[in-house]
N, C-alpha and C positions, 0 to 999 in steps of 0.2 A: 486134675480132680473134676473140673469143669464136665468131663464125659465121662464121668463114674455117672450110672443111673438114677443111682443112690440121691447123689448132691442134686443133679435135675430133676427128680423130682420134689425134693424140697423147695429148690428154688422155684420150681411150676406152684408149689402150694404156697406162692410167700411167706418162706421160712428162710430164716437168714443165715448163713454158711459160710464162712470165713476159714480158709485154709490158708497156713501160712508152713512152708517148709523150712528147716534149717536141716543145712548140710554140713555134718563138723562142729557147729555153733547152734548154740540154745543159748539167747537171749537173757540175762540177768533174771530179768523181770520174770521168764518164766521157771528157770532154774528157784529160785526162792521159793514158787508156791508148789513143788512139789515136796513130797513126802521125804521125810528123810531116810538115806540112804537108795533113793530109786538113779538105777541108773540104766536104763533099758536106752538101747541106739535108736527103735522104733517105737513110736509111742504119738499118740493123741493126745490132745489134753485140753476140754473142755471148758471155756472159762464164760460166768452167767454175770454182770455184771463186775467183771474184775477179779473173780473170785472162781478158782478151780472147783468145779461140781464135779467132773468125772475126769476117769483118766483111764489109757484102756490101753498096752500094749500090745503091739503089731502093726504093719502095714496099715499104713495111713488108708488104701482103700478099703481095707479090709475093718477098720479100726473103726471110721467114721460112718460106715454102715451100721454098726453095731449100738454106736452111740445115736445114731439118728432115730435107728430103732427102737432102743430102750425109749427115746424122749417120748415116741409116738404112742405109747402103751401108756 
């Protein structure tokens, strides 16, 4: 993700950006604060203090462009 354009330039803007993959496995923690009944294999998922603000299926390059985006607006 590091050379998605996208993340470099947020990280140039000191903007913080934390991408974490799971393969197969989603995390307890993050399984619970989703919506019920979501079960998409691709998917972002935002979280602002703890707490799921957005959530966007597809392709994590594709996904976290989107969401970086909308923050920027």
């Amino acid at each position: 993700m590091e050379k998605t354009e996208v993340v470099k330039s947020a990280v140039n803007a000191n903007q913080i950006v934390v991408a974490c993959a799971y393969q197969g496995h989603v995390a307890d923690s993050v399984k619970a604060a989703l919506p019920s009944g979501f079960n998409e294999r691709q998917f972002v998922a935002k979280f602002v203090n703890g707490e799921l603000v957005a959530l966007r299926k597809g392709l994590p390059e594709e996904a976290i462009h989107a969401l970086l985006t909308q923050a920027a607006q």
